[in-house]
C-alpha positions as CSV (number, residue, x, y, z in Angstrom):
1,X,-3.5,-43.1,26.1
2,X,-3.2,-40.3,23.6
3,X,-1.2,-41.2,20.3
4,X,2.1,-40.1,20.4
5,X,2.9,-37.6,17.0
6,X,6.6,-38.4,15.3
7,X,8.9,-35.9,15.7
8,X,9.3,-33.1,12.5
9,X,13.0,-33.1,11.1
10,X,14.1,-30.0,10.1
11,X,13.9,-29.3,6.3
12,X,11.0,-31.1,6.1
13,X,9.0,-30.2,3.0
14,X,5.8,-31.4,3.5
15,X,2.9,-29.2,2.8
16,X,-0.4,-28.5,1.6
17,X,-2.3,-26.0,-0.4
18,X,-2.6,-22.9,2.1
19,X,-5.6,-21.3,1.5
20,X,-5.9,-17.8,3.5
21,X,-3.4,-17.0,6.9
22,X,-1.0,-16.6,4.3
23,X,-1.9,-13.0,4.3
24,X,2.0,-11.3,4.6
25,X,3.6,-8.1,4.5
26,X,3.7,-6.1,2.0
27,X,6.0,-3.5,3.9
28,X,7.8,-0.8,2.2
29,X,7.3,-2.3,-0.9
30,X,6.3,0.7,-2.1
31,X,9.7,2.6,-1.7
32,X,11.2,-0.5,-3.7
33,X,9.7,-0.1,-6.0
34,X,9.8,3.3,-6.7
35,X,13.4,3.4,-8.6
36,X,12.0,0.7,-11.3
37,X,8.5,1.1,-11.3
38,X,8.6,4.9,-12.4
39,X,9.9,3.6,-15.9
40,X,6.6,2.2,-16.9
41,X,4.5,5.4,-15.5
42,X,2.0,6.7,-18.2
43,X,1.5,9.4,-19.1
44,X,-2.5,10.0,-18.9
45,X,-3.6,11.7,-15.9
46,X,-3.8,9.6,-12.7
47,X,-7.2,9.2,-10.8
48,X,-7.1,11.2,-7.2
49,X,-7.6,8.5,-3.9
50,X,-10.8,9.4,-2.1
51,X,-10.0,11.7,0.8
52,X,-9.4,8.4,3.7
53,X,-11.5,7.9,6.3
54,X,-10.3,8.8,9.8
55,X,-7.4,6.5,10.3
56,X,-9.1,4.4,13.1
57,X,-12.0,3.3,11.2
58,X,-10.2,2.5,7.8
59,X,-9.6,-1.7,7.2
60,X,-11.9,-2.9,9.9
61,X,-10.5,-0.7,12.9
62,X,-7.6,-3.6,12.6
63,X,-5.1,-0.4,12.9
64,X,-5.7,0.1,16.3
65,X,-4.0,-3.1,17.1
66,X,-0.9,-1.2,16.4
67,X,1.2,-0.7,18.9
68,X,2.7,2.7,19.7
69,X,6.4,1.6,18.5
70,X,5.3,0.4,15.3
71,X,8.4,0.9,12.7
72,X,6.3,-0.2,9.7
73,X,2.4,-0.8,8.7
74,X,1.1,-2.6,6.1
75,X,-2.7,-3.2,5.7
76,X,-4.9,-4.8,3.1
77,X,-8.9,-4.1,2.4
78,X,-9.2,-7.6,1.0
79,X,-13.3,-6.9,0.3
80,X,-12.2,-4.3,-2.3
81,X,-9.9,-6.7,-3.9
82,X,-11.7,-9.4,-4.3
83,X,-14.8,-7.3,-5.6
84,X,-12.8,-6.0,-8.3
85,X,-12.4,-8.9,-11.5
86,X,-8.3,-8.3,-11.4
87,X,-7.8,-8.1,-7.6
88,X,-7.1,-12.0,-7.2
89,X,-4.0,-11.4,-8.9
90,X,-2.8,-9.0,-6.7
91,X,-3.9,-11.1,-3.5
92,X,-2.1,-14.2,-4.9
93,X,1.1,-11.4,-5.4
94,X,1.1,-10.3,-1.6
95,X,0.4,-13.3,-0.3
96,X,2.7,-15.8,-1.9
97,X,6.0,-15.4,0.5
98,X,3.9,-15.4,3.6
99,X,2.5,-18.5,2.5
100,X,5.1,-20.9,1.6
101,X,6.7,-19.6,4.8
102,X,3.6,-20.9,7.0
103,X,2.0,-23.6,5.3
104,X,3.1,-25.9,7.8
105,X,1.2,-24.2,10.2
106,X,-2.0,-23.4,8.8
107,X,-2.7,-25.3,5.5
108,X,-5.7,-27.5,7.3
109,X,-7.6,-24.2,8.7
110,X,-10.7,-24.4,7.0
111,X,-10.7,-20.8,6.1
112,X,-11.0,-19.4,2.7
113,X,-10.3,-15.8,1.3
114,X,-13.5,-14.9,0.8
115,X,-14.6,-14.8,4.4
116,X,-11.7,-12.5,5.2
117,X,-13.3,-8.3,5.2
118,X,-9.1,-6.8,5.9
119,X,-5.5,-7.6,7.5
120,X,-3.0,-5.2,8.4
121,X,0.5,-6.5,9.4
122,X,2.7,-4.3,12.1
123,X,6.5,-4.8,12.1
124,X,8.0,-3.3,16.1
125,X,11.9,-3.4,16.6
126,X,11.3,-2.4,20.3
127,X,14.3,-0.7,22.1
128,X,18.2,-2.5,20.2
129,X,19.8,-2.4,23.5
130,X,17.3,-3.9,25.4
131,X,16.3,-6.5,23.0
132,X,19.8,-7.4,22.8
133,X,20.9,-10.6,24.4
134,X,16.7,-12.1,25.1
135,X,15.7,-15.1,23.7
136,X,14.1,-14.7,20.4
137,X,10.4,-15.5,21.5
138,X,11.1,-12.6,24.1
139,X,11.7,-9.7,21.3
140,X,9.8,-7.7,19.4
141,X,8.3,-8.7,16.3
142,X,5.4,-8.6,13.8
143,X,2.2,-8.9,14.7
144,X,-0.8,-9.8,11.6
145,X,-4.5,-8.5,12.4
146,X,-7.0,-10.6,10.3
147,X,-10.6,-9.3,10.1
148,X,-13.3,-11.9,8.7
149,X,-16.8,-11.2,7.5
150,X,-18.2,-13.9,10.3
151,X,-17.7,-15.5,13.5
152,X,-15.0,-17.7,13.6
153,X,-13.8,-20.0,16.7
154,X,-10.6,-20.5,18.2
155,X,-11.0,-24.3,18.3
156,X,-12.1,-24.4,14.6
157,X,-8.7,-22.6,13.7
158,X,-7.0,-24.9,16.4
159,X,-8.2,-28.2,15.1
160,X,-6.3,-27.3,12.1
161,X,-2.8,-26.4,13.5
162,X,-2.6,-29.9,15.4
163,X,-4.4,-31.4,12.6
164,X,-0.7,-31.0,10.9
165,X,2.8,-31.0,12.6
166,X,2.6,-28.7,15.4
167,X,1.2,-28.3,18.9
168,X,-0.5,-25.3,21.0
169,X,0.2,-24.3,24.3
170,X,-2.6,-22.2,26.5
171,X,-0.8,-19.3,27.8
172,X,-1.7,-16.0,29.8
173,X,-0.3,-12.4,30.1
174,X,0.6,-10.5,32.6
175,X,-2.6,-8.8,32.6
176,X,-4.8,-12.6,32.5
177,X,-5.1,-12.6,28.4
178,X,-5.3,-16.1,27.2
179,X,-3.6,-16.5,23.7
180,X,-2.2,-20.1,22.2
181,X,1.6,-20.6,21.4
182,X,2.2,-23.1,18.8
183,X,5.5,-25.6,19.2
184,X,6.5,-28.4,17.6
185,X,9.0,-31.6,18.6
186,X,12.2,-31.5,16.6
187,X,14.9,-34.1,16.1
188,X,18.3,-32.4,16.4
189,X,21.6,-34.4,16.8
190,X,19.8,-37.3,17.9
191,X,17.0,-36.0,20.4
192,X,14.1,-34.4,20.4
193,X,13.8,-30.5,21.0
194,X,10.6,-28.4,21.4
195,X,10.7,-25.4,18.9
196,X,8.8,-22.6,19.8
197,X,6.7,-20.8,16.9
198,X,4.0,-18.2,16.5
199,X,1.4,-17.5,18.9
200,X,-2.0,-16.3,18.1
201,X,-5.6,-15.2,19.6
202,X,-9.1,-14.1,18.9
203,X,-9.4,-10.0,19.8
204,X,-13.1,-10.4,19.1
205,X,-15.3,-12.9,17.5
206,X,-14.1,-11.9,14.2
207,X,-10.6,-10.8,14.4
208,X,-7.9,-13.1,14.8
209,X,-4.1,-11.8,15.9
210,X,-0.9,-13.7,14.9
211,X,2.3,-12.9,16.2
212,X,5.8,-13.7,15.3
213,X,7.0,-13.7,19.1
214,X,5.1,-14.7,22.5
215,X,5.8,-11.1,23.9
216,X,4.5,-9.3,20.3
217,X,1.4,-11.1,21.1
218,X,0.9,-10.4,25.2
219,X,1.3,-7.0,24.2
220,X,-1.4,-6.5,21.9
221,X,-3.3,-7.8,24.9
222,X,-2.6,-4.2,25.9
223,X,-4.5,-2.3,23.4
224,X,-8.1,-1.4,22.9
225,X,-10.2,-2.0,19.8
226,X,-11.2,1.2,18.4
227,X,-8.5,3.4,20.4
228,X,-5.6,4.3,18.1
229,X,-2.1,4.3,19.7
230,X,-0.1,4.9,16.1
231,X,1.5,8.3,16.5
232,X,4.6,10.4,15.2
233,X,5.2,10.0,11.7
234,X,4.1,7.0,10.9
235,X,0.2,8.1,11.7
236,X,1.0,10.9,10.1
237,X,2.0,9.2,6.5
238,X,-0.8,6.8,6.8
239,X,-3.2,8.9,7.7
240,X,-2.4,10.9,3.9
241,X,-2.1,7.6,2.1
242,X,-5.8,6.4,1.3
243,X,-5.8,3.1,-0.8
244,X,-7.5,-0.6,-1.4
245,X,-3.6,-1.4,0.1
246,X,-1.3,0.6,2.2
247,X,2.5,0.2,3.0
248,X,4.3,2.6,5.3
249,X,7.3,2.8,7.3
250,X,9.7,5.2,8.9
251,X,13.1,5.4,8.3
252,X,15.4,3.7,9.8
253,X,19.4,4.3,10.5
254,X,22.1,1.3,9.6
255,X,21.8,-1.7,7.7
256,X,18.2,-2.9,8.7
257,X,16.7,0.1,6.6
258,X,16.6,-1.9,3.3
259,X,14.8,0.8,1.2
260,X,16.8,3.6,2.2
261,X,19.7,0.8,1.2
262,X,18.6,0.7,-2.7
263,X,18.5,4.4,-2.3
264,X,22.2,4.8,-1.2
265,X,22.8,3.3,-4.6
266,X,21.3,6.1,-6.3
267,X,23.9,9.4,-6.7
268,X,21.4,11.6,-8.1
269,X,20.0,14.8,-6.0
270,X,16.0,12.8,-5.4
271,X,18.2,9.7,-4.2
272,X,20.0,12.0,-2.0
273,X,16.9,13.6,-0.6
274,X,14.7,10.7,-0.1
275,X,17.0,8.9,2.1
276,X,16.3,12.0,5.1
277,X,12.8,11.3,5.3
278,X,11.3,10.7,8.6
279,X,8.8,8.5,6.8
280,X,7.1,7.0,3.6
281,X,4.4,5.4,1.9
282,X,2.7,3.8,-0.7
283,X,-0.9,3.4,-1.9
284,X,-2.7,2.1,-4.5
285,X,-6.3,1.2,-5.6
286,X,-7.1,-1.0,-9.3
287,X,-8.6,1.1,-11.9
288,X,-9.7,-1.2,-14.5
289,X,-6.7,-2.4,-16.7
290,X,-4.9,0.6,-15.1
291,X,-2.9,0.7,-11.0
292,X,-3.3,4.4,-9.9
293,X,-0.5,4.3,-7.6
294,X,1.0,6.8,-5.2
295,X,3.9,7.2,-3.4
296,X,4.5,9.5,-0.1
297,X,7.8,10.8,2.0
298,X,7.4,12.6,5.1
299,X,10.4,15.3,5.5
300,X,12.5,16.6,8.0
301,X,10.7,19.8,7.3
302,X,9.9,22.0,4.4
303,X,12.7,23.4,2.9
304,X,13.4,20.2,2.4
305,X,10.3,18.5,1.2
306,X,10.7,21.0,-1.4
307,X,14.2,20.2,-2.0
308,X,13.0,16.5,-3.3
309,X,10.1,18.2,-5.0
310,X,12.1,19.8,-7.7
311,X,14.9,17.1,-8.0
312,X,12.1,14.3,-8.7
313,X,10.3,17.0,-11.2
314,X,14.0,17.6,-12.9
315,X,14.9,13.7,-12.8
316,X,11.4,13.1,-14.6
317,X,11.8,15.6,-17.0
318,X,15.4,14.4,-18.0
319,X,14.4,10.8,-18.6
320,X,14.3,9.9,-21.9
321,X,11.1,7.5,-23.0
322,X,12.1,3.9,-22.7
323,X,12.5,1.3,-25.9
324,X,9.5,-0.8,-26.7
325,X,9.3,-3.6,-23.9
326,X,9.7,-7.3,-24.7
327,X,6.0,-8.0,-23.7
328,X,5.5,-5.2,-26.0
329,X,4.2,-2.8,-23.4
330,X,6.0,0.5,-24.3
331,X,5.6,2.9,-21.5
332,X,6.2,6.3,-20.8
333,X,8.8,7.5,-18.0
334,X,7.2,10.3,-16.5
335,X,5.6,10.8,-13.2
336,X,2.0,12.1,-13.6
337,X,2.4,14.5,-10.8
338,X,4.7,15.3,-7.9
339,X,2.9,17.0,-5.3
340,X,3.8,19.3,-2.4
341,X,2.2,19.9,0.8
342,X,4.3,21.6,3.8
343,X,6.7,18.6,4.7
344,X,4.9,15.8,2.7
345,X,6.1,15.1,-1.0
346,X,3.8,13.2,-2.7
347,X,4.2,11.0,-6.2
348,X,1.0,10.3,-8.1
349,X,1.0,7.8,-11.3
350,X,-0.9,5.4,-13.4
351,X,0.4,2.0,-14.1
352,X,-0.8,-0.8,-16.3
353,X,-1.6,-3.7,-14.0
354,X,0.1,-6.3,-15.5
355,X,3.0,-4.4,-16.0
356,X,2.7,-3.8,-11.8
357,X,1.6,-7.0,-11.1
358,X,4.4,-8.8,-12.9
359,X,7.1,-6.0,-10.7
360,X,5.2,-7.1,-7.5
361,X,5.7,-10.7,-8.2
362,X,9.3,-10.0,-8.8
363,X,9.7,-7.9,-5.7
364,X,8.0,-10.3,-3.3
365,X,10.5,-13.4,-3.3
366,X,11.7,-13.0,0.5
367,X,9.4,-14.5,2.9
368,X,7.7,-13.4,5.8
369,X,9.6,-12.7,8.9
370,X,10.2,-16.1,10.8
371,X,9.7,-16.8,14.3
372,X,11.9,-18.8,16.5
């Protein structure tokens, strides 16, 4: 007779050193930071991104697990990062609110980050009214595409889950897909409850999907590796943005659009204007001790794409230089170069990296999305 496993109380705290599904999203970042990161631009001249490869070949082909609804990207070419001596910094940085959130679930997978190539993470908020009213594990959610450099094997990432507090369930689409949800057996008011978590399944030998939600996962069972169903403007900003990491999203009306939120706070003609883009994004690649970091907003059209163009150039201009830091990093506030190209306003600078890394630590303090 199989042991039985005690039951998990809620608020339980124990976990273990998480070593690499703790890859999270990054998303919109980028237009965060953007009103406090431009203080601590320098002056030099910014080196120009590669022109990107075509956008379904770019971080594995992992983007063509997104689905055609997607309201925000993020995606991560983890080989570039960890081939460059200050990339681990960075990793730890994006990855440290989607690991404590998910320790519990994957701190025994014997999986390190050096056998992952790229992840991209895909946020989908689905249709409000219909979502309205479903369970939670019925909704939209996010869905995380992890490419490794080998052959990995469901069971070898499944002895690992149950190795700790929770429990998998083989489940099918609609279309005959097979993909595990995890659970787990909780103790509320005196029984025990099964709590439903994420749900997750190899694509290919190498590419493991992790979704928030049992319907986020059955429908990536939908899509088709190497066939891109991004469209709109959200293909549009990432297929500009080329970058070792990549955030983008498109704008969003009401309270769940947190960027354009930090934006309403701002009464100044560029605040005004950013918050009617159709979409943005941010990109950045390490440069030695330098971040060359860029910043893109997709516009309405181009009147007013050229509208933000010359408010950010006469904000930049105003700003007087900023007092010696405490660190005693004293920066320059200037944008290297605003661009314009028909509706697409782009933001080029060049950043120390600690100076970046140390914003990015300070920005990433909410974790991941949870499941339910």
């Amino acid at each position: 007779m199989p042991r039985r496993r005690a039951p998990v109380r809620r608020g339980d705290a124990r976990v273990a050193i998480f070593i690499i599904l703790g890859m999270g999203l990054f998303a919109m970042v980028g237009l965060i930071l953007a009103v406090v990161m431009l203080a601590s631009v320098h002056r030099s001249a910014p080196a120009k991104s590669p022109p990107p490869q075509p956008v379904a070949e770019r971080f594995g082909g992992l983007l063509s697990h997104c689905p055609p609804d997607a309201t925000s990207v993020t995606a991560v070419d983890v080989t570039a990062l960890n081939a460059d001596p200050n990339g681990k910094e960075i990793i730890e940085a994006l990855t440290s609110a989607w690991t404590r959130r998910y320790e519990p679930q994957f701190a025994k997978v014997p999986l390190t980050v050096a056998e992952v190539d790229a992840f991209v993470s895909v946020t989908s908020s689905g249709n409000p009214e219909q979502e309205r009213g479903r369970p939670p594990q019925e909704r939209r959610g996010v869905l995380t595409a992890i490419r490794f450099s080998r052959p990995v094997a469901e069971g070898e990432i499944l002895r690992g889950v149950v190795a700790g507090t929770f429990k998998s369930e083989n489940r099918a689409a609609a279309n005959g897909e097979r993909y595990q949800a995890l659970f787990r057996i909780v103790q509320v008011r005196n029984r025990e409850e099964r709590e439903d978590d994420l749900s997750l399944r190899l694509a290919d030998e190498r590419t493991l999907l992790i979704a928030t939600t049992r319907r986020e996962m059955e429908e990536s069972t939908r899509r088709r590796p190497g066939h891109l169903e991004l469209s709109g403007p959200l293909h549009r900003v990432i297929e500009r943005s080329g970058g070792t990491v990549i955030s983008a999203a498109i704008a969003q009306a009401g309270p769940r659009d947190e960027p354009d939120a930090r934006y309403r706070t701002s009464r100044t003609a560029a605040g005004r204007s950013i918050r009617e883009r159709r979409a943005g994004s941010v990109w950045f690649t390490l440069n030695g001790d330098r971040v060359e970091y860029h910043e893109g907003f997709l516009m309405p059209d181009g009147p007013r794409a050229k509208a933000l163009c010359d408010a950010l150039l006469a904000e930049y201009a105003k700003v007087p230089p900023a007092p010696p830091a405490a660190d005693g990093v004293a920066e320059l506030p200037k944008a290297d170069r605003v661009g314009l190209d028909a509706d697409l306003v782009t933001v080029d600078a060049s950043i120390s990296r600690d100076r970046f890394i140390q914003q990015l630590k300070n920005e990433m303090v909410q974790p991941g999305p949870k499941s339910k």
